[in-house]
C-alpha positions in Angstrom: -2.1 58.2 -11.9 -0.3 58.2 -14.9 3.8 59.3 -15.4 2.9 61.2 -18.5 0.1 63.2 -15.8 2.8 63.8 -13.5 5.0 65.5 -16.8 2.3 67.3 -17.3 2.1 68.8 -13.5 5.6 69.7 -13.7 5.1 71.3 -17.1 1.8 73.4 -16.1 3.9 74.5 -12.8 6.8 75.6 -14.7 4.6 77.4 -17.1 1.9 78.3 -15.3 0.1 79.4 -18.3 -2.0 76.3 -19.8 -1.8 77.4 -23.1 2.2 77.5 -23.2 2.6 74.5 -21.4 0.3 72.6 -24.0 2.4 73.7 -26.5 5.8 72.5 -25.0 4.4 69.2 -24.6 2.2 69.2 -28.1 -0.8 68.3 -27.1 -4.4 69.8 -27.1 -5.0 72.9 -24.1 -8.3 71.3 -22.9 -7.0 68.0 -23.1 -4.4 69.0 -20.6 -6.8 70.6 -18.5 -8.6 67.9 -18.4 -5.4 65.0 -17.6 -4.5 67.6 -15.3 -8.1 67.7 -13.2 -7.8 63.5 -13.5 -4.5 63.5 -11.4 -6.0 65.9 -8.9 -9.1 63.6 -8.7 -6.5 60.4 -8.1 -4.5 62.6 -5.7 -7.1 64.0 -3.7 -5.7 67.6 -3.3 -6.2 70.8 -5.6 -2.8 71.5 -7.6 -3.5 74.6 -9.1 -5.2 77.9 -8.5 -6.5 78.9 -12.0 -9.1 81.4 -13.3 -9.0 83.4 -16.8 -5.9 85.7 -16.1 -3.9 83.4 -14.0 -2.3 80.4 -12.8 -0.6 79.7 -9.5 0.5 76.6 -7.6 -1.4 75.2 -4.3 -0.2 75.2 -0.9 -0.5 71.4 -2.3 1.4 71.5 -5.4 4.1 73.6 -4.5 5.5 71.0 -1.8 4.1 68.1 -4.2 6.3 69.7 -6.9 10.1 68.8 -5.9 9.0 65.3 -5.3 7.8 64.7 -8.6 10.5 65.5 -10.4 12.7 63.6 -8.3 9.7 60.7 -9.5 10.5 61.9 -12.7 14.4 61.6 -12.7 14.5 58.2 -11.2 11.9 56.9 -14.0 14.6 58.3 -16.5 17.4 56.7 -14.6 15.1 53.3 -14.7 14.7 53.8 -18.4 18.4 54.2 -19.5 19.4 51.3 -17.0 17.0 49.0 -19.0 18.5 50.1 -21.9 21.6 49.0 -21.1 20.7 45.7 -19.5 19.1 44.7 -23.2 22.4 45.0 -24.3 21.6 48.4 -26.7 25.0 49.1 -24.4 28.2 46.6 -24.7 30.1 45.9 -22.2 33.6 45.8 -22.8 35.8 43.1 -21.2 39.8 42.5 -21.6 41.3 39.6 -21.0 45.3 38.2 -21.1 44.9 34.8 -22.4 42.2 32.8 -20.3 38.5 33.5 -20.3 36.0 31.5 -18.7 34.9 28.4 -21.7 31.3 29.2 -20.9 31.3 33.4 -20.6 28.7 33.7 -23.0 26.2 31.8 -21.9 27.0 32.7 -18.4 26.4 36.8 -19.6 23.9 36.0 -22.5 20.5 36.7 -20.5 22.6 40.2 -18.6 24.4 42.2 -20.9 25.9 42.3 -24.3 30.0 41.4 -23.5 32.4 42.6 -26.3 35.3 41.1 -26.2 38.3 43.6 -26.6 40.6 42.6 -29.4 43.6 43.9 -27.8 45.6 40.9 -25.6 47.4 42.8 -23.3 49.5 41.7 -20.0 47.7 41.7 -16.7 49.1 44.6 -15.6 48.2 47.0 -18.8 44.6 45.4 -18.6 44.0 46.7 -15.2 44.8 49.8 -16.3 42.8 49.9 -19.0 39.7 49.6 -16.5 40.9 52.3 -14.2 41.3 54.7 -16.9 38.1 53.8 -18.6 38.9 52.4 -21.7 37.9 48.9 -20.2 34.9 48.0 -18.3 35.9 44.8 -16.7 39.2 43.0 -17.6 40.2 39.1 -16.6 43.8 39.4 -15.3 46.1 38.6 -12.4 46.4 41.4 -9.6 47.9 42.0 -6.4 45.5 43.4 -3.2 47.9 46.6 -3.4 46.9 47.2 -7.0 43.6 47.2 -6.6 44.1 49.5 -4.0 46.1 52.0 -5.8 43.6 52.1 -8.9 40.4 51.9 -7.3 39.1 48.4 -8.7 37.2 45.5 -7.3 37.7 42.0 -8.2 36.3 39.0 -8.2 37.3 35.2 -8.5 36.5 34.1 -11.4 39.2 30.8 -12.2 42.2 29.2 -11.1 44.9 27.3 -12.5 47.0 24.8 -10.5 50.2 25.1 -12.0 52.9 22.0 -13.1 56.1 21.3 -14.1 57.9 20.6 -17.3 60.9 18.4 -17.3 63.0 16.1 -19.5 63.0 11.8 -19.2 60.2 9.6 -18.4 59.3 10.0 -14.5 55.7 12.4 -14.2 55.2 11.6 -10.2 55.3 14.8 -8.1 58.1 17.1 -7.4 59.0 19.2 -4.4 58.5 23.3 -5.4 62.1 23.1 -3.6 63.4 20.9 -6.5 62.0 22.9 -9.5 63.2 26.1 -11.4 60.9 29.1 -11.8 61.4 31.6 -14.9 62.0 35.2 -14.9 61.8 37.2 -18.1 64.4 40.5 -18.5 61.3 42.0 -20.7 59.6 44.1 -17.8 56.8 45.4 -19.9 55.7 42.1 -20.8 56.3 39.8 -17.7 56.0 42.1 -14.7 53.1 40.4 -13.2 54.2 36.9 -14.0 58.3 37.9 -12.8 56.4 39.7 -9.6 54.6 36.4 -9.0 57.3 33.2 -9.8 60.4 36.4 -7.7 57.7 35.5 -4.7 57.0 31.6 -5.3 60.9 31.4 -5.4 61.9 32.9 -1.9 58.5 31.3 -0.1 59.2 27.7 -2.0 63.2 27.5 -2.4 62.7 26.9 -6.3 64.9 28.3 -8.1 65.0 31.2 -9.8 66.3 31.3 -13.3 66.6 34.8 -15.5 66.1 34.7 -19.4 65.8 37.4 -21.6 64.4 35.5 -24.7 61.0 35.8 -24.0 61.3 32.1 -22.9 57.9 32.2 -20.5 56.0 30.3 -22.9 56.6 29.0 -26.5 59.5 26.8 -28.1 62.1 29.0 -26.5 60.4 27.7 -22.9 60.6 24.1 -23.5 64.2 24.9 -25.0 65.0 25.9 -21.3 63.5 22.9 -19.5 65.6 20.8 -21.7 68.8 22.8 -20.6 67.4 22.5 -17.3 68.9 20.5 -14.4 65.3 20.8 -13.0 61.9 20.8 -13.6 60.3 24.4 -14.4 56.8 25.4 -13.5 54.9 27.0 -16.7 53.0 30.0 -16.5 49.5 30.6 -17.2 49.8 31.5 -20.6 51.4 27.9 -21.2 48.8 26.1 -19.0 47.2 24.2 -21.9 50.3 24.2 -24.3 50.8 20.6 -26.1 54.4 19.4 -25.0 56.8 18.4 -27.4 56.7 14.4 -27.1 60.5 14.7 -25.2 59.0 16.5 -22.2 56.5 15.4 -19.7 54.4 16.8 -17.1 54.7 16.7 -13.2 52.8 17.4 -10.5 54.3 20.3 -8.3 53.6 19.6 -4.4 54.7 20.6 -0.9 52.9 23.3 -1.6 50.6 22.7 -4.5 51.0 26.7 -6.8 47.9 28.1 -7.7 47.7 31.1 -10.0 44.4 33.2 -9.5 42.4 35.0 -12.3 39.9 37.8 -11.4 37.7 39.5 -13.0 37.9 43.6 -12.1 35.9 46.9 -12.6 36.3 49.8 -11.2 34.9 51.4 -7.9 32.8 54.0 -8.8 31.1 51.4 -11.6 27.2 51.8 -11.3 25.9 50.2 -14.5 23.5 47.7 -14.2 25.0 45.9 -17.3 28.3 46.0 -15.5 28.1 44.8 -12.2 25.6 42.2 -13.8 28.7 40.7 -15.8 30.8 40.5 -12.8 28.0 38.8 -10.9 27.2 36.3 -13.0 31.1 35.4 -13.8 31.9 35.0 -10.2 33.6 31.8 -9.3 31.3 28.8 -7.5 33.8 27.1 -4.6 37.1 28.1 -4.0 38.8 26.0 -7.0 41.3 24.6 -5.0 43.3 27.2 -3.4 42.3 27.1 0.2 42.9 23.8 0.5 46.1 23.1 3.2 48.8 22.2 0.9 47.8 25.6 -1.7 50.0 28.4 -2.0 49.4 31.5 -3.3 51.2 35.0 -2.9 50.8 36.6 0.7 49.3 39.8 -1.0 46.5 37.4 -3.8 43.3 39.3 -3.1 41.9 36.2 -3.0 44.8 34.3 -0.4 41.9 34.2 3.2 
């Protein structure tokens, strides 16, 4: 039994007129009489009631008839799902400002991955996915966000962040003795002013407001040498070169981790997809259940 002998079936039933339904799939009448007579031999029931005037379905091939074109949809369904797992499909992924070094290799074997060329904030990224014009995006999300825009995520890296400070000392500090930065530009910083307005109360560092767009950059380090205190970077300054006055320090009591997952949205069925996520997926915990981590009480990924 043959798929194309089952199209055939369906297209005889619908017809029922040999000649008509030979046409509609262009191929020769007695050669469809004939793959027709072979699937009856292989099934071992009559389909068809046929003589010169007419052509009607069997007890047989009327109830046989519903499941094969459910047979026939799900082969369809199998084809275009291969299609997009051999990448004829991209998958589009947004990111902030981290992506995992070895992403491609990682997806190479599952799915085509176009990177999106628009750097956007966490925030504007998740939207992006829930609204469609994303299919996965590597940002920094709280449980209730998810929520609210029916995403999943998954852990796919970590950064433990440090300190910044003036002179020569780089042992720890206390989070109590550092300064955290909070940017007046909303649209920008909202996940990252969301994130340090929380490490602040749970930590006692202290919170600090700008409105230079001081997170990162020159104008940051210009603020940690105005500083009284250390001040914890953000992601996006994780692997920033520091200027040769400033040093780094360790940040204990607790240690701060910043999470980055990877999110699709809820209703995503595609192989391609939910292939990417898989194969991105964090191996361990990276550090942030250990007993000195903290992360935010509502991290997706806080246990």
């Amino acid at each position: 039994m043959e798929l194309r002998q089952l199209q055939y079936f369906v297209a005889v039933a619908e017809e029922l007129n040999f000649g008509r339904a030979a046409a509609r799939l262009l191929i020769a009448g007695p050669s469809l009489s004939q793959q027709i007579k072979a699937l009856e031999r292989d099934l071992g029931v009559r389909l068809f009631d046929r003589d010169r005037r007419s052509v009607s379905l069997t007890p047989a091939g009327a109830a046989l008839l519903p499941e094969t074109r459910a047979l026939l949809e799900r082969a369809d369904d199998l084809r275009h799902r291969a299609r997009r797992l051999s990448g004829s499909e991209p998958v589009r992924l947004g990111y902030v400002n981290w992506l995992p070094p070895d992403l491609t290799a990682r997806t190479a074997a599952v799915a085509r991955v176009h990177m999106d060329a628009w750097v956007a904030p966490s925030h504007t990224q998740a939207a992006r996915v829930a609204e469609g014009g994303l299919d996965l995006a590597v940002c920094w999300l709280r449980a209730e966000d998810l929520e609210r825009r029916g995403l999943r995520a998954r852990l796919i890296g970590a950064d433990r962040l440090y300190a910044v400070a003036t002179g020569p000392g780089t042992g720890p500090v206390p989070a109590r003795e550092t300064a955290v930065l909070l940017d007046d530009d909303t649209t920008s910083w909202w996940s990252w002013n969301v994130y340090a307005e929380e490490l602040a109360r749970d930590t006692g560092a202290r919170a600090v407001r700008v409105s230079d767009g001081g997170i990162t950059g020159a104008a940051f380090f210009d603020h940690v040498r105005r500083s009284r205190r250390p001040v914890i970077n953000s992601p996006k300054g994780q692997t920033a070169p520091l200027p040769p006055d400033l040093v780094k320090r360790p940040v204990v009591a607790p240690e701060v981790y910043w999470t980055w997952s990877l999110v699709w949205r809820r209703s995503e069925d595609r192989n391609a997809v939910l292939g990417v996520a898989e194969a991105l997926g964090a191996e361990g915990d990276l550090g942030i259940h250990g007993p000195d981590a903290w992360l935010p009480r509502n991290d997706p990924h806080r246990s």
